[in-house]
C-alpha positions as CSV (number, residue, x, y, z in Angstrom):
1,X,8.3,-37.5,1.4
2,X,9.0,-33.7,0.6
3,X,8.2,-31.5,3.2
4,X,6.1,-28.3,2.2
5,X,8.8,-26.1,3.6
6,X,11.0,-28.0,0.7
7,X,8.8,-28.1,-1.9
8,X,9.1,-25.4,-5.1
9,X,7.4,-22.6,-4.0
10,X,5.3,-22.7,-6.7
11,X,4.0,-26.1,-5.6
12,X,2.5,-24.3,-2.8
13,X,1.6,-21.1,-4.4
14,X,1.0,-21.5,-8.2
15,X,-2.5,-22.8,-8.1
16,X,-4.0,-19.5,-9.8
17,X,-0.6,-18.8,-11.7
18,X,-2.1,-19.8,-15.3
19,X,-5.0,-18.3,-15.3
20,X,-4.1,-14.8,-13.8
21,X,-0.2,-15.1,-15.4
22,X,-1.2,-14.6,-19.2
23,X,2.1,-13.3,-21.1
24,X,1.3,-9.5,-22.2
25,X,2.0,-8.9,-25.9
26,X,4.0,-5.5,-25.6
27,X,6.5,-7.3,-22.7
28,X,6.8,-10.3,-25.1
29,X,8.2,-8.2,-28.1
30,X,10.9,-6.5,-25.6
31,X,12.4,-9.6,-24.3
32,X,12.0,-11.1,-28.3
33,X,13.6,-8.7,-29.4
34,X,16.2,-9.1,-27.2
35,X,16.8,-12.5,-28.2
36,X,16.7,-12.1,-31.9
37,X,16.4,-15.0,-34.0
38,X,18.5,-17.2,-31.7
39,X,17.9,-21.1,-31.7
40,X,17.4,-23.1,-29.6
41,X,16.8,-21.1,-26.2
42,X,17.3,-22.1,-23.2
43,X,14.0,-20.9,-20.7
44,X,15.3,-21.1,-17.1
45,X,12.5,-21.0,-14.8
46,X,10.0,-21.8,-17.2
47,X,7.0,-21.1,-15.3
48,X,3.7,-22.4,-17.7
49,X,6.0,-20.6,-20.9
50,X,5.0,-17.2,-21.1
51,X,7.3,-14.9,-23.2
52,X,8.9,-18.1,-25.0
53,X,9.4,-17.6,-28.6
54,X,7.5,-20.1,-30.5
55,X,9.1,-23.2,-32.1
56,X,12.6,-23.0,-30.6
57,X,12.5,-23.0,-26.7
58,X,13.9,-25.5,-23.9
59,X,12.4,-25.2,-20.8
60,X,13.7,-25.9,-17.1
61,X,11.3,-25.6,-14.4
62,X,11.2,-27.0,-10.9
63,X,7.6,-27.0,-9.6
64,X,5.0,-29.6,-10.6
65,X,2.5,-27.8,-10.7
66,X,3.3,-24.9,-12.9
67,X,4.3,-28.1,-15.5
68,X,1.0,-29.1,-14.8
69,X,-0.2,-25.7,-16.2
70,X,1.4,-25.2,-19.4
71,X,-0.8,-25.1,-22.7
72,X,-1.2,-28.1,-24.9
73,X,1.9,-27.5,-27.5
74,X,4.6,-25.5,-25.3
75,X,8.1,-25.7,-25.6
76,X,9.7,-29.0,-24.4
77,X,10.3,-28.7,-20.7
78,X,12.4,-30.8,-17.7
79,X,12.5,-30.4,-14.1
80,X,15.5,-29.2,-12.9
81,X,17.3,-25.7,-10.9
82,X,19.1,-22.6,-12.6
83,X,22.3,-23.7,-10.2
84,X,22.9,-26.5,-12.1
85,X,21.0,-27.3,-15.8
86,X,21.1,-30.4,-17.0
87,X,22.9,-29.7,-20.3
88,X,26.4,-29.5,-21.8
89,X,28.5,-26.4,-22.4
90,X,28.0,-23.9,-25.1
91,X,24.1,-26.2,-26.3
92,X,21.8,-23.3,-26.4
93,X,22.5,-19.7,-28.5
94,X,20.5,-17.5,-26.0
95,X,19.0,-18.0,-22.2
96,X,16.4,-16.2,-20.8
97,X,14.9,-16.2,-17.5
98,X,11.6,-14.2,-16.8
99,X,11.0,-13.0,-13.4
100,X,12.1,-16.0,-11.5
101,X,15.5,-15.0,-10.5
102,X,14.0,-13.8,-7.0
103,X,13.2,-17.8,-6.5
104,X,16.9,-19.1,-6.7
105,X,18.4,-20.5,-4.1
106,X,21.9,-19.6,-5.3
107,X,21.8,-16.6,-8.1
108,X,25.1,-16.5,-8.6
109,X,25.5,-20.4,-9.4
110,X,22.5,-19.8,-11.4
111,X,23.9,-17.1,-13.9
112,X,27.1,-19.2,-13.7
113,X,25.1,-22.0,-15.0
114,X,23.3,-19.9,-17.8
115,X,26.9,-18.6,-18.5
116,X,28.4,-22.1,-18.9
117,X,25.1,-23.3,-21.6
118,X,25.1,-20.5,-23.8
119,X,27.1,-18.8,-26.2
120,X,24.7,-15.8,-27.1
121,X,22.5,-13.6,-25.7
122,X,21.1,-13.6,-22.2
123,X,18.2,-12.0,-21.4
124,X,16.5,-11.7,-17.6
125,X,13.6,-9.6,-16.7
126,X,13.7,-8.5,-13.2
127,X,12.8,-5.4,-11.1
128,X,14.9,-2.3,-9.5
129,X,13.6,-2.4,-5.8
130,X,14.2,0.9,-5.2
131,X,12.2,1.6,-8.5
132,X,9.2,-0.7,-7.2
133,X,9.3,0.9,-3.8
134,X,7.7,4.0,-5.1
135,X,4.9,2.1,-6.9
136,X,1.5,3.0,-4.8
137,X,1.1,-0.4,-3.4
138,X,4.1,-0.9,-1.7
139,X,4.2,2.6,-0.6
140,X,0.8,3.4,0.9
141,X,0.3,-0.2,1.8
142,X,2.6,-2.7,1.6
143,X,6.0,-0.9,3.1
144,X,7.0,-4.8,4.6
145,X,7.4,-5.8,0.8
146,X,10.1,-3.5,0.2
147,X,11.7,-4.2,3.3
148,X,11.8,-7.8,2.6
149,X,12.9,-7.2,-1.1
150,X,16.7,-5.8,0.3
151,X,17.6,-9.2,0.6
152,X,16.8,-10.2,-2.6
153,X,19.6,-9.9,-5.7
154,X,19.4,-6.4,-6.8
155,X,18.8,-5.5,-10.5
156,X,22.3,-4.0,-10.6
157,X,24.1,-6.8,-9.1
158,X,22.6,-9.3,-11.8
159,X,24.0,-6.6,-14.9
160,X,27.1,-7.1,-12.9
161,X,27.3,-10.6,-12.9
162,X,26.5,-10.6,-16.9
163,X,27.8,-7.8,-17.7
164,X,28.9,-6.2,-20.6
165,X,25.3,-5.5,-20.8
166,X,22.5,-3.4,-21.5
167,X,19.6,-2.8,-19.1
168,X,16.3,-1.3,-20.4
169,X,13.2,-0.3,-18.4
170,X,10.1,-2.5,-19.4
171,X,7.2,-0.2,-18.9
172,X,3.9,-2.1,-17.7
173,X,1.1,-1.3,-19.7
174,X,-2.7,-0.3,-18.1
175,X,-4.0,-3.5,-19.2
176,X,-1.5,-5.8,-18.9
177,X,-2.4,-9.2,-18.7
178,X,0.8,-10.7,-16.7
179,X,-1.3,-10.3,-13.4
180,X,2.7,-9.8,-12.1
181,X,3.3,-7.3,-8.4
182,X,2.4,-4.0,-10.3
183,X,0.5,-5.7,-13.6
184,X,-2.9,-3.5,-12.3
185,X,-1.5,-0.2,-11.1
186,X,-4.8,1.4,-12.6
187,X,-6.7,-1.3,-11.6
188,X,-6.5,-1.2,-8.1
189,X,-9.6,-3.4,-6.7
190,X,-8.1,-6.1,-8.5
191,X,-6.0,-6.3,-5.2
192,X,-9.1,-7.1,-3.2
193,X,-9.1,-10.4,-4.8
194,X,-7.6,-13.3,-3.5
195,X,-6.9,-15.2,-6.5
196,X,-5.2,-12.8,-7.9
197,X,-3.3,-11.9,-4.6
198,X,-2.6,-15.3,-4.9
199,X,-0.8,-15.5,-8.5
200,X,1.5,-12.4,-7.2
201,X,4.3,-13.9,-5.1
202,X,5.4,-11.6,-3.2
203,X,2.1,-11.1,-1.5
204,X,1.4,-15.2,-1.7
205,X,4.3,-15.4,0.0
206,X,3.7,-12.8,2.9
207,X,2.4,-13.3,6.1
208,X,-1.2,-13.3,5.4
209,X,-2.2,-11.3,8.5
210,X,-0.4,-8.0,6.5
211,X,-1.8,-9.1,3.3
212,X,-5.3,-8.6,4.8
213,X,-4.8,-5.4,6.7
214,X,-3.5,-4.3,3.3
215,X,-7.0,-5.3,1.6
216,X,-8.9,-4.1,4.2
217,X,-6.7,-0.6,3.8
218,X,-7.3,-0.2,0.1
219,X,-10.7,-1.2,-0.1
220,X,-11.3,1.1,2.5
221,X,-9.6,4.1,0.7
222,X,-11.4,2.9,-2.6
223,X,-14.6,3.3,-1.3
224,X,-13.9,6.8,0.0
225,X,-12.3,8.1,-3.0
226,X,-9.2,8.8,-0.8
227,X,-7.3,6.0,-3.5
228,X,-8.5,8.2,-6.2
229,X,-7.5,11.5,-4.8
230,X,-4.1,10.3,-4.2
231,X,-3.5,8.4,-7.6
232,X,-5.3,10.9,-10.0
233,X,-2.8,11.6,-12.4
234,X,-2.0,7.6,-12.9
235,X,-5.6,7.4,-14.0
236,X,-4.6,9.8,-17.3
237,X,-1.3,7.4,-18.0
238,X,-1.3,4.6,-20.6
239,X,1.8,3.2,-19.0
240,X,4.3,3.4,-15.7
241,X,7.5,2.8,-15.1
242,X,7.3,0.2,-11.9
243,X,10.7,-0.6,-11.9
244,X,10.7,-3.6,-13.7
245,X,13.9,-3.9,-15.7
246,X,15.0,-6.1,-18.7
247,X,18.9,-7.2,-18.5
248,X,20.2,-7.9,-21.9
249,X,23.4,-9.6,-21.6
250,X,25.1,-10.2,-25.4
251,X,27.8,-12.6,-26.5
252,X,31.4,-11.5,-26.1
């Protein structure tokens, strides 16, 4: 029997992912665009298929339960890890992976593995932790978050291990509905709510005891206005630049 240790994290933590995880339209065009008209695509980390294009998508994914959650006609989809995809050289003509990369065991085996099944594009949307550092949450209340992130594969070492490449900044709208770590930075009550808290990782994934002195913090500084007073001119911008990057890696 697996032990929960073992599991895929998003067996333990994905239980809110679909509702709360809804693909925003404006990220979607970036990362199709960055694709282009590429057939078939190869999703790794497939999550419940947001940002897959339509009608010509593979899907690898190992937790149970975000398979459990994707809609009635997604892309075909198989269990399996980036570091080592069930499928033969050179199959697919592009290879994305959307904000997963952070959940690999072995990054550079996985991007090996994209490497070896694809001969186009390559397309990975990650975050500059330095970038995300500076967003208000982390900042002002979360400061263990960015110190547990300087473990993680930076946003430059991935362009290195695909490059040539491109890297562009993804910019995250005020209303985005890809409940992701900085999806409601002009929303900030939304972080009161443990659902949601729950469909971000990073905080699923923290010890709980900082997650609540975190919501007790903010809701605190809410009620007082001392969030507002801080944060005013974020409340005039349509969209902020969090750090979240898009790597575009095309074919030699």
């Amino acid at each position: 029997m697996t032990s929960p240790a073992s599991q895929p994290v998003y067996d333990r933590i994905g239980v809110t992912y679909a509702h709360y995880r809804k693909p925003d339209p404006r990220v979607g065009r970036q990362i199709h665009r960055a694709l282009g008209p590429a057939c078939p695509v190869l999703n790794v980390g497939a999550g419940t298929g947001s940002y897959e294009p339509p009608g010509r998508c593979v899907g690898v994914e190992p937790s149970t339960v975000m398979l459990a959650g994707r809609p009635a006609g997604s892309a075909p989809v198989g269990r399996g890890l980036a570091e080592a995809l069930p499928f033969r050289d050179g199959i697919f003509n592009a290879a994305m992976a959307v904000l997963t990369v952070h959940h690999w065991t072995d990054p550079v085996a996985g991007f090996a593995e994209m490497r070896r099944v694809t001969r186009g594009p390559i397309v990975v949307l990650s975050w500059d932790a330095e970038v995300f550092a500076r967003f208000w949450l982390i900042r002002d209340y979360l400061p263990e978050v960015a110190a547990a992130e300087r473990s993680l594969m930076t946003v430059h070492a991935i362009a290195g291990l695909l490059a040539p490449c491109r890297v562009q900044v993804v910019p995250v709208p005020h209303d985005c509905t890809d409940g992701f770590s900085a999806a409601y930075w002009r929303r900030p009550e939304m972080y009161l709510n443990a659902d949601v808290q729950q469909a971000i990782s990073n905080l699923a994934l923290l010890d709980q005891t900082v997650v609540r002195r975190m919501t007790e913090n903010l809701a605190r500084d809410l009620s007082s206005g001392a969030w507002q007073r801080r944060n005013q001119a974020l409340l005039e911008r349509d969209e902020l630049d969090c750090g979240y990057r898009l790597v575009v890696a095309d074919p030699s």
